[in-house]
ChimeraX commands (.cxc) that place a marker at each C-alpha (Angstrom):
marker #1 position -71.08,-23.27,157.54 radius 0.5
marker #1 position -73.30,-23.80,153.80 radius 0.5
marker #1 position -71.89,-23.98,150.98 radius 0.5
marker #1 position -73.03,-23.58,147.29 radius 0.5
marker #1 position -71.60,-26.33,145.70 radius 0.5
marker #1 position -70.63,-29.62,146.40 radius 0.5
marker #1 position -66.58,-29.19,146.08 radius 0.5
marker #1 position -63.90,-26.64,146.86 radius 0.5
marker #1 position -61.00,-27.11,144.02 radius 0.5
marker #1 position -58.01,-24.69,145.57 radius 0.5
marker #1 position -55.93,-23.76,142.64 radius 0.5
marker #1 position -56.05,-22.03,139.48 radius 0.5
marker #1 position -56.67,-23.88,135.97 radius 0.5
marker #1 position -53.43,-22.44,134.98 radius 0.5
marker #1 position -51.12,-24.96,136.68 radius 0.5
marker #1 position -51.70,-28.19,135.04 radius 0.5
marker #1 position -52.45,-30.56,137.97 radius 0.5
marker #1 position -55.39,-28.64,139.18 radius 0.5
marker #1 position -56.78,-28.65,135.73 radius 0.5
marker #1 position -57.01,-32.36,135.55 radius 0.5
marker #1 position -59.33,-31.94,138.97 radius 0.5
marker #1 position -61.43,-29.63,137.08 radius 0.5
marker #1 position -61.58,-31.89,133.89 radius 0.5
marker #1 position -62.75,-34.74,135.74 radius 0.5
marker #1 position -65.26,-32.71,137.83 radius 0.5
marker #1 position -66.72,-31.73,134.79 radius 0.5
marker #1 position -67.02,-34.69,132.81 radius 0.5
marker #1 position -69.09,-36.02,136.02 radius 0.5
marker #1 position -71.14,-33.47,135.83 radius 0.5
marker #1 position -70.32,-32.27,139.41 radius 0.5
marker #1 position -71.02,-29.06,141.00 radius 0.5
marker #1 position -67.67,-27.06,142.16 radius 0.5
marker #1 position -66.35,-23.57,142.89 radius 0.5
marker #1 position -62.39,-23.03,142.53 radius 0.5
marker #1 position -60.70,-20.64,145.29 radius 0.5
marker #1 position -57.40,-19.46,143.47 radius 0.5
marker #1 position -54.43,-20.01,144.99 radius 0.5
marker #1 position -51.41,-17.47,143.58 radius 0.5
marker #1 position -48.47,-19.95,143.34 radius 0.5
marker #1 position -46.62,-17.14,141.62 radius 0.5
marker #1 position -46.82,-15.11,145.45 radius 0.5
marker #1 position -46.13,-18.54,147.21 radius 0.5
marker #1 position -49.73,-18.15,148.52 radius 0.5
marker #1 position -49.89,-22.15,148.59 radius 0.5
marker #1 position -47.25,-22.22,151.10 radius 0.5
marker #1 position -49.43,-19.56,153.84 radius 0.5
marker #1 position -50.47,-21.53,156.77 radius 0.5
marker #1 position -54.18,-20.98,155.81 radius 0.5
marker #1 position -53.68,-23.45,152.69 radius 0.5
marker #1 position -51.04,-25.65,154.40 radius 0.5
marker #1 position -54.12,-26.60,157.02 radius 0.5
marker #1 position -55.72,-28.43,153.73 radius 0.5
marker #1 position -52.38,-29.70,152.05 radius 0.5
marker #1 position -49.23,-29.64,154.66 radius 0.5
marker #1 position -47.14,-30.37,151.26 radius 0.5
marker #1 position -47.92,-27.18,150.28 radius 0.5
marker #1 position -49.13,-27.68,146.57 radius 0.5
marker #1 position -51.93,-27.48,144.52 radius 0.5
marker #1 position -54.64,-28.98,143.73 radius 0.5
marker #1 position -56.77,-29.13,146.96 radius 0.5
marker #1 position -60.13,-30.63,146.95 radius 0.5
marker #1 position -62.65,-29.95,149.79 radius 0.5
marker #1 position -65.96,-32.17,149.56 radius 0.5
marker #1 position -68.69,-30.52,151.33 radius 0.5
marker #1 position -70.97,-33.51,151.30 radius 0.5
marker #1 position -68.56,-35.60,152.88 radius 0.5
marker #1 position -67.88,-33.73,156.29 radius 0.5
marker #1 position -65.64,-31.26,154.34 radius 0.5
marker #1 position -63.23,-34.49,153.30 radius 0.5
marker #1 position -59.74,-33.10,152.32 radius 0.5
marker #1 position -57.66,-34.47,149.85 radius 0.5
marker #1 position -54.43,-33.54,147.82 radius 0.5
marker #1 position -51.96,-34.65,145.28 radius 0.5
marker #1 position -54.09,-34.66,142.00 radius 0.5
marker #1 position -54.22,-37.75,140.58 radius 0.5
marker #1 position -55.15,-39.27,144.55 radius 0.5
marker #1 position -58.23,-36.50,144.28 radius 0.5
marker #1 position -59.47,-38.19,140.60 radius 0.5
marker #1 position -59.18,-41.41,142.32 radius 0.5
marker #1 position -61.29,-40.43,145.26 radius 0.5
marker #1 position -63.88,-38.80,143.00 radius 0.5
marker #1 position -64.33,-41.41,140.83 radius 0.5
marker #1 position -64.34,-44.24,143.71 radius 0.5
marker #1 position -67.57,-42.32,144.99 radius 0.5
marker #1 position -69.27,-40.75,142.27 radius 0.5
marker #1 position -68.87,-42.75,138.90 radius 0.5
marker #1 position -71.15,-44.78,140.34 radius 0.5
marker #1 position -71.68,-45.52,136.37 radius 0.5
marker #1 position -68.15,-45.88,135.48 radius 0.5
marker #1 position -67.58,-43.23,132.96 radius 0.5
marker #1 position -64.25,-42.97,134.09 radius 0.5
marker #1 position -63.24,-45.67,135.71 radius 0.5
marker #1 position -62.90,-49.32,135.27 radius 0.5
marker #1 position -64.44,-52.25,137.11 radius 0.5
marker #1 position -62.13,-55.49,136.46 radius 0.5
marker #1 position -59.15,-55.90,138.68 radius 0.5
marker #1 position -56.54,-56.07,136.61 radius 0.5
marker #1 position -57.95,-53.29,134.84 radius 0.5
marker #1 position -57.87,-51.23,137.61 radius 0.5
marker #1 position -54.48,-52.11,138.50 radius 0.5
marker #1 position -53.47,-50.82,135.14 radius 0.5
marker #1 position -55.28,-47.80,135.38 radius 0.5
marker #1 position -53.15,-47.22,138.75 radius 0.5
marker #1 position -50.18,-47.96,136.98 radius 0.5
marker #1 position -50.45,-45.13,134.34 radius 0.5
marker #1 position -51.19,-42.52,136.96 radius 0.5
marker #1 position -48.44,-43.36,138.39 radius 0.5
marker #1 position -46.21,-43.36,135.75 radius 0.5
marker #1 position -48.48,-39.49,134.51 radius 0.5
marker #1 position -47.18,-38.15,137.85 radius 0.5
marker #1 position -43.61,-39.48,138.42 radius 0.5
marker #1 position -42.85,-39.70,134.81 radius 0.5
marker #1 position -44.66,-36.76,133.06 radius 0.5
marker #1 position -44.58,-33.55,134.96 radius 0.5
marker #1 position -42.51,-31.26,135.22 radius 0.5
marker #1 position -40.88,-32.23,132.17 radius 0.5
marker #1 position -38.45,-30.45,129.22 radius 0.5
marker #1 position -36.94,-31.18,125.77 radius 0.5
marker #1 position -35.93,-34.87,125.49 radius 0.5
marker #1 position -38.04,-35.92,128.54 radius 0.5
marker #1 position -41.28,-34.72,126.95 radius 0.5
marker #1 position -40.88,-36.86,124.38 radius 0.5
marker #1 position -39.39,-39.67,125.59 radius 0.5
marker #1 position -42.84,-39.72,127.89 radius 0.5
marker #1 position -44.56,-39.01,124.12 radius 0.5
marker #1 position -42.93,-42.00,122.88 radius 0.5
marker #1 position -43.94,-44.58,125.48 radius 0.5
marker #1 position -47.66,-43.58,125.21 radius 0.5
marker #1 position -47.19,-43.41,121.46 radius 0.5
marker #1 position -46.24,-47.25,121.61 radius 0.5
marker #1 position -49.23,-48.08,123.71 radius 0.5
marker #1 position -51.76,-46.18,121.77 radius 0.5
marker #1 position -50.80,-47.62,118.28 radius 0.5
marker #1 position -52.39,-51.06,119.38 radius 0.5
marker #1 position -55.04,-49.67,121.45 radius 0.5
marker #1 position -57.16,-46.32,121.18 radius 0.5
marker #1 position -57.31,-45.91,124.97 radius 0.5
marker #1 position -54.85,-46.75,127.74 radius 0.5
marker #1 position -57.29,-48.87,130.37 radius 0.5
marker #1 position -60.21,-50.45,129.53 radius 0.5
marker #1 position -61.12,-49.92,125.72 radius 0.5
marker #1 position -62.69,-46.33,126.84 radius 0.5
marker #1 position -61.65,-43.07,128.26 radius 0.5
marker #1 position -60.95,-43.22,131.65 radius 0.5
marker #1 position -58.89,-41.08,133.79 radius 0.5
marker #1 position -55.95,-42.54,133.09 radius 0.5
marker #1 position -56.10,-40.78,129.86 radius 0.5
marker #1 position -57.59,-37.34,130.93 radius 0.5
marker #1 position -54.16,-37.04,133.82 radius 0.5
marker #1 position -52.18,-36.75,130.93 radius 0.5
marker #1 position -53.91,-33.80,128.84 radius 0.5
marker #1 position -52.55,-30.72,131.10 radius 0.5
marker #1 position -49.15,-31.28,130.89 radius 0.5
marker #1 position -49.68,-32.83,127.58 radius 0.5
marker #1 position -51.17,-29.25,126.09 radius 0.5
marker #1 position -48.00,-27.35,127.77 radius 0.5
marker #1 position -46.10,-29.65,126.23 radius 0.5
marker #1 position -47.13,-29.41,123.12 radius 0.5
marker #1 position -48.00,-25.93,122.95 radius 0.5
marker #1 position -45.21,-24.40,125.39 radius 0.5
marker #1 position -41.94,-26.83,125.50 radius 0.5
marker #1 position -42.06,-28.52,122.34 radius 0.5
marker #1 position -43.48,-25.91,120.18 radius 0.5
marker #1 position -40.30,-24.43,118.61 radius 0.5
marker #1 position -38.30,-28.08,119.50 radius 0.5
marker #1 position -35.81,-28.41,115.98 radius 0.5
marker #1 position -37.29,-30.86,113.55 radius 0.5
marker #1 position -40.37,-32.29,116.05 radius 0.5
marker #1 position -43.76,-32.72,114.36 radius 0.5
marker #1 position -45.98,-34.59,116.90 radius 0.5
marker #1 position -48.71,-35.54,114.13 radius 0.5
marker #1 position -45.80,-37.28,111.76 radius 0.5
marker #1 position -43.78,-38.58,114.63 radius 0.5
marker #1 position -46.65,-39.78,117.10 radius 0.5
marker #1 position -49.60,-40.24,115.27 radius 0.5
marker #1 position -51.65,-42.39,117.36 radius 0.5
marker #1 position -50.40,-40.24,120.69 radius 0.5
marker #1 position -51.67,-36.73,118.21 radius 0.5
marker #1 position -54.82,-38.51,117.31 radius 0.5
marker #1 position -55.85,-39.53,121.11 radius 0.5
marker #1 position -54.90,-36.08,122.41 radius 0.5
marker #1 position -56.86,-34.12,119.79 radius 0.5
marker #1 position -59.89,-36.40,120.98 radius 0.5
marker #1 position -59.15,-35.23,124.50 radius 0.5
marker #1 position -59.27,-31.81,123.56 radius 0.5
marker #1 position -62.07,-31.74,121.92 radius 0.5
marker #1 position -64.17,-32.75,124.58 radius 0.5
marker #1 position -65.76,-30.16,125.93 radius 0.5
marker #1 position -64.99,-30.39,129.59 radius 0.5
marker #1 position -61.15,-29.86,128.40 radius 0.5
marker #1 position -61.68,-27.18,125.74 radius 0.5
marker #1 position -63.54,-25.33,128.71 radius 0.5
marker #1 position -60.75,-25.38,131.15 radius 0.5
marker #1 position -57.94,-24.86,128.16 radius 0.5
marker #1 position -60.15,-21.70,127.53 radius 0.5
marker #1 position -60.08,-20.45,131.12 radius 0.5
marker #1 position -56.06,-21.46,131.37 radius 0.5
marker #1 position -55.83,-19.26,127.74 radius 0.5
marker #1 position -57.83,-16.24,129.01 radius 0.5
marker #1 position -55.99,-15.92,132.28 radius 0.5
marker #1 position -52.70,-16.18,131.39 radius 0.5
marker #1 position -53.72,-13.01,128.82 radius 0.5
marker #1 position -54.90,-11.08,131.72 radius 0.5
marker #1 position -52.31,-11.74,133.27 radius 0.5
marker #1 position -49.23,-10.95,131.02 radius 0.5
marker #1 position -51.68,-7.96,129.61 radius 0.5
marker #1 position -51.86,-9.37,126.15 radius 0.5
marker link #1:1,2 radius 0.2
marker link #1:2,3 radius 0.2
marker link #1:3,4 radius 0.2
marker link #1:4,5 radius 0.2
marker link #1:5,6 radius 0.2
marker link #1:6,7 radius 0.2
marker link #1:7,8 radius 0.2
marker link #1:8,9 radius 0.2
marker link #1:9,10 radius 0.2
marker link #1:10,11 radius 0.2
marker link #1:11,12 radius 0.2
marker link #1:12,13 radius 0.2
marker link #1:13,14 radius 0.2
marker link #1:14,15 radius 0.2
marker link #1:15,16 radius 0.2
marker link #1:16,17 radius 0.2
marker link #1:17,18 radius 0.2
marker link #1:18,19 radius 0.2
marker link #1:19,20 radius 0.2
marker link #1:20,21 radius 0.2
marker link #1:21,22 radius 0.2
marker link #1:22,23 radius 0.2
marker link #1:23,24 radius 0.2
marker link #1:24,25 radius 0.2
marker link #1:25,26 radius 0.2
marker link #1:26,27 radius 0.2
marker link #1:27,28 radius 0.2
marker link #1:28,29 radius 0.2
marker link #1:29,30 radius 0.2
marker link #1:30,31 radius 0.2
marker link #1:31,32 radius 0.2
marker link #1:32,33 radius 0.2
marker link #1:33,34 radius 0.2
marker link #1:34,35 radius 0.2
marker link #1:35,36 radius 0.2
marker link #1:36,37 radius 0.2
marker link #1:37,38 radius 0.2
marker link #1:38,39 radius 0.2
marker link #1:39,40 radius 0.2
marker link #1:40,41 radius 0.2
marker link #1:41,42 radius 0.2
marker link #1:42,43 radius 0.2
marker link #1:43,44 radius 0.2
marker link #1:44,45 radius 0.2
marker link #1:45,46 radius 0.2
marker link #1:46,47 radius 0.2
marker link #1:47,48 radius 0.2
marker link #1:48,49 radius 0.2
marker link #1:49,50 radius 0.2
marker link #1:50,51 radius 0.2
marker link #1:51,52 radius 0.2
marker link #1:52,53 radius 0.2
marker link #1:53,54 radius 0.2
marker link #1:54,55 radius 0.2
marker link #1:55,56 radius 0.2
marker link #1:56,57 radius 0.2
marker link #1:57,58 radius 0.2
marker link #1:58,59 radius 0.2
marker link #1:59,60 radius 0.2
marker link #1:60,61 radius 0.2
marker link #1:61,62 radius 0.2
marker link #1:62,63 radius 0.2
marker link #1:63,64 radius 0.2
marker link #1:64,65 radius 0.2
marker link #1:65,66 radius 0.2
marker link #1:66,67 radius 0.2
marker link #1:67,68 radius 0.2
marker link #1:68,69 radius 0.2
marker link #1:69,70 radius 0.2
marker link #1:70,71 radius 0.2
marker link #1:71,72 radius 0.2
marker link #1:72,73 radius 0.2
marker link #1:73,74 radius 0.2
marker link #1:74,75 radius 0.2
marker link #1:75,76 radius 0.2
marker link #1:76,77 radius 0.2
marker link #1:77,78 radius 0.2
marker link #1:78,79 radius 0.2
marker link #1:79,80 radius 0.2
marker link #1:80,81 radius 0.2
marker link #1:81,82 radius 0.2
marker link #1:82,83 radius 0.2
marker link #1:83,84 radius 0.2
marker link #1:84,85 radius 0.2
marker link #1:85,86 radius 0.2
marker link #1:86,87 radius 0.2
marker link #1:87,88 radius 0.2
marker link #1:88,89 radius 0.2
marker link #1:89,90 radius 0.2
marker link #1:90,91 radius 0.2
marker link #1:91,92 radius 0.2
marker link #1:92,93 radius 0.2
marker link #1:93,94 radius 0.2
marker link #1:94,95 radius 0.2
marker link #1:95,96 radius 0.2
marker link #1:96,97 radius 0.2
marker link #1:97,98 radius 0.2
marker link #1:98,99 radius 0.2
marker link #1:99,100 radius 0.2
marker link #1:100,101 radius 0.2
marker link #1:101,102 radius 0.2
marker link #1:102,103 radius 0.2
marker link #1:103,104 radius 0.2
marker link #1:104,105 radius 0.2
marker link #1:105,106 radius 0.2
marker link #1:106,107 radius 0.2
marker link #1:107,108 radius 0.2
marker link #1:108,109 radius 0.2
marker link #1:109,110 radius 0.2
marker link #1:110,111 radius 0.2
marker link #1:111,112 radius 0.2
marker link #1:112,113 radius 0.2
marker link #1:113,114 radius 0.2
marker link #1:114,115 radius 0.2
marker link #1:115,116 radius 0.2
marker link #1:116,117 radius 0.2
marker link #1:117,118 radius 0.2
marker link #1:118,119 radius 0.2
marker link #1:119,120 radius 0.2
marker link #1:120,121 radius 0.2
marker link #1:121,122 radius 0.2
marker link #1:122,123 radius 0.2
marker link #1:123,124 radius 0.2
marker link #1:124,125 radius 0.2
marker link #1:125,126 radius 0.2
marker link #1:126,127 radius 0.2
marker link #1:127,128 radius 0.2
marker link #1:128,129 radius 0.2
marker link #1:129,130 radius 0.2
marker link #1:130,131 radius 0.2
marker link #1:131,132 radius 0.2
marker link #1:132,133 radius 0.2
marker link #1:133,134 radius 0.2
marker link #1:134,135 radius 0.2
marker link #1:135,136 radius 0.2
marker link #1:136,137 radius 0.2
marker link #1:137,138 radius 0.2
marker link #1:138,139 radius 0.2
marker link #1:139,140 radius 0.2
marker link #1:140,141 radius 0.2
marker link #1:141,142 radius 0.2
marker link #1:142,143 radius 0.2
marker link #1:143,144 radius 0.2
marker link #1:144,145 radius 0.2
marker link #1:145,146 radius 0.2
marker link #1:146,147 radius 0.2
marker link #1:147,148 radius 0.2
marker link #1:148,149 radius 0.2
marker link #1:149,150 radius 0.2
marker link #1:150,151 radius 0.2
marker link #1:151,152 radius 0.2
marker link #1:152,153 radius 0.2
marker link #1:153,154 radius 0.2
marker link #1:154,155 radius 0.2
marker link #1:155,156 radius 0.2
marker link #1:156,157 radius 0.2
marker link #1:157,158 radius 0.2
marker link #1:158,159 radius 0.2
marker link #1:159,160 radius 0.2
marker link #1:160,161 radius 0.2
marker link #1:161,162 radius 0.2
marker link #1:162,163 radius 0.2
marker link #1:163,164 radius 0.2
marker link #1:164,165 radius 0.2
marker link #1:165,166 radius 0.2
marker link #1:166,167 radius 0.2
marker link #1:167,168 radius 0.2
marker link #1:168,169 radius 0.2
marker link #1:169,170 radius 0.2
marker link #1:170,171 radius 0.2
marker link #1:171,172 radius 0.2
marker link #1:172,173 radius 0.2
marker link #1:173,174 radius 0.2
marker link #1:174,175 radius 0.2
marker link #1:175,176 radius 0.2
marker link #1:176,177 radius 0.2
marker link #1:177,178 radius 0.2
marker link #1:178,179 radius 0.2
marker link #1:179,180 radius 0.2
marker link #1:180,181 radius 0.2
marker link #1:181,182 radius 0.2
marker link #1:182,183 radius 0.2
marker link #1:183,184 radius 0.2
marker link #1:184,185 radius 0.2
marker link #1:185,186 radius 0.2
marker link #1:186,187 radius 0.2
marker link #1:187,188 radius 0.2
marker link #1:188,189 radius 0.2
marker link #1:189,190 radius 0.2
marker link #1:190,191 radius 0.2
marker link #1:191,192 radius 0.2
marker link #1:192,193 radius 0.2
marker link #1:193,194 radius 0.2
marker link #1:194,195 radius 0.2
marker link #1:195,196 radius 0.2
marker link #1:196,197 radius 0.2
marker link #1:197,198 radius 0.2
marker link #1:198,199 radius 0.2
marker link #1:199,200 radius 0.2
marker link #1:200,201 radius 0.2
marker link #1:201,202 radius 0.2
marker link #1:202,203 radius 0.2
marker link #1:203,204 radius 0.2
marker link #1:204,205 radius 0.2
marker link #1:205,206 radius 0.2
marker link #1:206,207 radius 0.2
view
């Protein structure tokens, strides 16, 4: 069986996890097709998409020049894609303790950050707040994505959860975490799939 590009992301942009595949994908410049998968039906639980991911979750990733390689859990898949293709390191880091702390805050983005309300969300805020006051980027003096696993759940955050939160105002209470996030955002492999996120969910509620 062909296929047309290189990777198969399962899951919509809408669900923040599969976005961060789709950020990363993008920043590598690497050629991908998405196959929705309808959480909101349970689709991701049919046995057709439990053959990729038995946990029955999204993101799924499918690399077609690797024997059709599967792999799931999100922040595993950007660690996969960067160990083979940022053959430049873009996103990634080369030193070994730098790597090792790159591992330790995707870890932390995936117990730690999502799904999160209220308090939690900022509590999260607060501990990369005190990180990014002394350094503009958590690993390695660049972006890497370490920082890109947090901008999802970071924008519902912001824009969902904490948005009518009494008395918080991220730019006056975390201004180093504002300032690193509205670099994030700006970039234009985020702004794409923040776009795509925006414009479905107004299909969708018919807005």
């Amino acid at each position: 069986m062909s296929h047309g590009k290189q990777f198969t992301l399962y899951g919509t942009v809408v669900p923040p996890n599969p976005m961060k595949v789709a950020i990363v994908l993008e920043e590598l410049g690497l050629d991908y097709e998405i196959v929705p998968i309808d959480i909101s039906t349970g689709e991701q639980k049919s046995p057709e998409f439990l053959k990729l991911n038995p946990n029955g979750r999204v993101p799924a990733l499918v690399d077609h020049s690797n024997g059709d390689f599967v792999i799931w859990e999100s922040n595993a898949i950007l660690l996969y894609i960067i160990e083979k293709y940022d053959k430049e390191h873009k996103l990634s880091v080369t030193e070994a303790n730098e790597k090792f702390a790159l591992l330790q805050w995707l870890f932390f983005q995936a117990s730690g950050q999502g799904p999160y309300f209220g308090q939690g969300a900022i509590r999260v805020i607060g501990v990369l707040e005190n990180v990014l006051s002394k350094q503009e980027w958590l690993v390695g003096g660049k972006m890497t994505i370490a920082d890109l696993s947090f901008v999802p759940w970071n924008s519902i955050a912001l824009t969902m959860v904490l948005a009518d939160y009494e008395g918080f105002d991220v730019e006056k209470q975390f201004p180093a975490f504002s300032k690193w996030h509205e670099k994030m955002t700006a970039r234009p492999s985020v702004s794409k799939q923040l776009a795509i996120r925006a414009e479905y969910i107004k299909q969708r509620d018919g807005k």
